[in-house]
N, C-alpha and C positions, 0 to 999 in steps of 0.2 A: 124660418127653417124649412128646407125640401122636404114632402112628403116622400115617404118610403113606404112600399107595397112588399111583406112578406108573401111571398106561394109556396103552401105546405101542399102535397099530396100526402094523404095517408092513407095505410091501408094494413090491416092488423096487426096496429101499434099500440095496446094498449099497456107494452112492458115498458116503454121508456118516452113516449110521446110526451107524459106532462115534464120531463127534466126539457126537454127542446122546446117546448111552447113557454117554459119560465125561460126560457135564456133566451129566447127571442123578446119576450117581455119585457126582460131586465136590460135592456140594452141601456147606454148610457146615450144612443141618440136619442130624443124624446118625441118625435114624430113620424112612430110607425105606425101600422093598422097590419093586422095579418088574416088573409085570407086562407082558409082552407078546404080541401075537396077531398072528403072521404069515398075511394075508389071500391066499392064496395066489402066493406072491413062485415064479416063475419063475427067476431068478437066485441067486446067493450069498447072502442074507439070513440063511436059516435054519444056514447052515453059520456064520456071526457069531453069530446068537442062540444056537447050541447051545453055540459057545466060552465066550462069558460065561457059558449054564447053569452049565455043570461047574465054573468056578472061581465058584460061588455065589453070581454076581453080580444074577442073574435068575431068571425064571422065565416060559416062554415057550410058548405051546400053538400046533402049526401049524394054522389052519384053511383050507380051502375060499373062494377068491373071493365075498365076498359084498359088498361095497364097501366104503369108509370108514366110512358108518355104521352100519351093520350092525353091524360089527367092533369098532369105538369100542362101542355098546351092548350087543355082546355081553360085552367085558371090563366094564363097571360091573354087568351080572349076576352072571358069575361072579368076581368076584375077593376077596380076603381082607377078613374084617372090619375094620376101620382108622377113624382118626378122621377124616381127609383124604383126599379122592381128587383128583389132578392129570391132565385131559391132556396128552397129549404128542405131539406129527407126529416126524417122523422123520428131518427136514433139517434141523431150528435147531439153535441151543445154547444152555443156558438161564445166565444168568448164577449165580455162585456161588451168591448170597443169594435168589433166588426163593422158595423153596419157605419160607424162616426171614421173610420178606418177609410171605408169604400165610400165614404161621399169627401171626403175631404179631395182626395186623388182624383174623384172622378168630375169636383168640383174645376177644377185647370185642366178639364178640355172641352174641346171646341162640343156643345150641344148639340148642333145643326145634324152632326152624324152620330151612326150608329155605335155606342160605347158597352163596350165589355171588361170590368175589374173582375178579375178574381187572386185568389191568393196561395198561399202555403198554409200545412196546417198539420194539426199531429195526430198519428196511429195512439190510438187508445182499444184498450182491451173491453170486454162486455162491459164491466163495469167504470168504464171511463178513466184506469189507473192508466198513467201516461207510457205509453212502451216505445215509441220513437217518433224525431223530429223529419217529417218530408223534405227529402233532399233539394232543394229551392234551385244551387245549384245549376240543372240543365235548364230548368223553365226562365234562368233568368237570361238566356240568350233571347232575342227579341222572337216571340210568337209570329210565325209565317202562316199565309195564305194555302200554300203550299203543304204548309204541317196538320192545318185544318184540315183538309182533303185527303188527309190517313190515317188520321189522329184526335182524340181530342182532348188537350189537356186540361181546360177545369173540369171539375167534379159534380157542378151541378151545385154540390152546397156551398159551394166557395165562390159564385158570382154573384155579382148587382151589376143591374144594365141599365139605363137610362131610357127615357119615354121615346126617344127615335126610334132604338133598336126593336122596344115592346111593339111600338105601332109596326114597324116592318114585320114582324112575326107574324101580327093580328091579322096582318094583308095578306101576306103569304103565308097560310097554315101548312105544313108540310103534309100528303101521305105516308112518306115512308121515311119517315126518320127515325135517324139509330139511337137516338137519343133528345130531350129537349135543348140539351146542353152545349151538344153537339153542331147540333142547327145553331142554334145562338151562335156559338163559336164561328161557325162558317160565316153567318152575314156578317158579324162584327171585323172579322179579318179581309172578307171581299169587299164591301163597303164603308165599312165606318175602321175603328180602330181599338185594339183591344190592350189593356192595363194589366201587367202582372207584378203583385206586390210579392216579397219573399216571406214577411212577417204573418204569422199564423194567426188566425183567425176563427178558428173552429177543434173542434175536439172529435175525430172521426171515430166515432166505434164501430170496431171490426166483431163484427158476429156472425153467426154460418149465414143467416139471410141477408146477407151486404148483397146489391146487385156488381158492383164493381169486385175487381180483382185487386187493388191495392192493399198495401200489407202483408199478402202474401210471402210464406219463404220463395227464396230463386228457387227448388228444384220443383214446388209447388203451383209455382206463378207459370213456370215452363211446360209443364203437362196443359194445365186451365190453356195456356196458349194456344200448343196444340190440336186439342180437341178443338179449341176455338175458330180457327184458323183453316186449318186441313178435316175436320170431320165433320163438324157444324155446318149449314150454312150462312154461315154469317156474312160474305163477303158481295151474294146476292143482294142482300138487303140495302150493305154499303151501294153498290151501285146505282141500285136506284133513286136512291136519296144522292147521290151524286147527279144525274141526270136529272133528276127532279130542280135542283138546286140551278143549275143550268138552265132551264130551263125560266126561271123566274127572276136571274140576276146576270144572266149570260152577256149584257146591252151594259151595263152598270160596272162590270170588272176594267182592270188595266189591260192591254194589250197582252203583258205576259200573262196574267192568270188566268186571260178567255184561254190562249194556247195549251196552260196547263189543263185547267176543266175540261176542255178536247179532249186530252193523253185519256181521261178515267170516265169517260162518258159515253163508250163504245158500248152496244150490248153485246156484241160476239167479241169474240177474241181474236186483235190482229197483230200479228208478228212485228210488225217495223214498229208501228202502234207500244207494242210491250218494251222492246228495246229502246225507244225515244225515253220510258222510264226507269230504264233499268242501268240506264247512261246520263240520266240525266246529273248536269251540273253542280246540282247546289241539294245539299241536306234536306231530308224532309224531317228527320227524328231528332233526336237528341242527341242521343249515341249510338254508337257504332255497331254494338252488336246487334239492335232494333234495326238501324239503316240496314245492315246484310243480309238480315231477316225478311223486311218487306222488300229489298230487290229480288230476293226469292222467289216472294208471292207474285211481287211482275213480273216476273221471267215464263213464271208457272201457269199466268193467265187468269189467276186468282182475284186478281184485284189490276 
């Protein structure tokens, strides 16, 4: 049986962290181990993570505040060699057969590359009562190179990736990544190839500290947008994790997607440049009103 590597970052979880650490547990694969890195939790965390230590359940190293992804990156550096590596957050619960879900699938394909499964999964309330099913839907058109590059559809707690992908990570550590999940998502679509199952796998609870906007009402998700978008800056960030990305896998892409990483790898803002993406051919989103949205932000110089 393939070894599987859980990586939990946690960080002042001590409301709901042992329901996730038994359902990662409880899985019905039987050859996990789960590593943890508490990002420095002020609270009861580490006095749970040290409990499970001792009854051999885990294995937990405390670090130093350095945020989500940091921390997330720091564990796919240092943790055990294994065939599978899973993230994990720290408030869901993952259903029994996830992880036997994600090696089955990710068993029939080719190793040699980088491989990314992730899945569908459901809105649950604080206390995990089911409130809706993730519309699978759009994610089930085939995941693009392309959509990677403005978008990132798994969630972080919905993939498993294989030792190719983990080693490329280990190699190329990002600086400026918008996410762990995100990066993931990028090398698995520029070089390797990524798996999207529709059947749910996890139980997302939605609470005011969720870092993600999913679940949100539309007139709710639309403001967060907003600010997100036009007042934050968040779109500096993207860029340089775009150029950064370029920069370490620019030799390794297809001929069309070095041309695309061109179009979003400029640091000023150039007119023929925005319009090559604001014309461009083929989808980057899902739907339609998202597509009219980020031609916007190209048009705008935003991104």
């Amino acid at each position: 049986m393939k070894k599987v590597v859980v990586l939990l970052s946690a960080y002042n979880g001590e409301k709901y962290i042992r329901e996730q650490i038994d359902s990662i547990l409880n899985q019905t694969y039987e050859n996990i181990s789960l590593f943890v890195r508490d990002d420095g939790s002020s609270d009861g965390t580490v006095d749970i993570l040290k409990e499970y230590e001792e009854l051999g359940k885990l294995k937990y190293v405390a670090g130093k505040n350095a945020g989500f992804i940091k921390s997330f990156l720091w564990l796919v550096a240092n943790s055990e060699e294994a065939d599978y590596y899973a993230y994990a957050d720290q408030d869901d619960e993952w259903y029994p057969e996830k992880i036997q879900m994600a090696v089955e699938l990710l068993e029939k394909e080719n190793q040699d590359i980088p491989l990314l499964y992730f899945s569908s999964y459901d809105f649950c309330d604080e206390k995990l009562n089911f409130v809706s099913h993730e519309n699978p839907e759009k994610k089930m058109k085939v995941p693009s190179f392309r959509n990677a590059l403005v978008d990132c559809m798994p969630l972080g707690f919905n993939c498993v990736f294989n030792m190719t992908t983990r080693n490329e990570l280990k190699m190329n550590l990002p600086r400026f990544s918008c996410g762990h999940d995100w990066w993931t998502y990028m090398v698995c679509q520029g070089i390797g190839k990524v798996v999207y199952d529709p059947r749910p796998t996890v139980k997302y609870r939605r609470t005011g500290n969720n870092v993600s906007a999913g679940g949100m009402s539309f007139f709710k998700f639309q403001i967060w947008r907003f600010k997100k978008f036009f007042i934050n800056d968040y779109f500096t960030n993207v860029r340089k994790m775009l150029r950064e990305y370029r920069y370490y896998y620019y030799e390794r892409l297809s001929k069309e997607d070095q041309k695309l990483i061109n179009l979003f790898a400029r640091k000023k803002y150039d007119f023929i440049t925005s319009m090559k993406k604001v014309f461009y051919p083929k989808m980057f989103r899902q739907g339609i009103v998202d597509e009219i949205l980020l031609r916007f932000i190209f048009l705008i110089g935003r991104l």
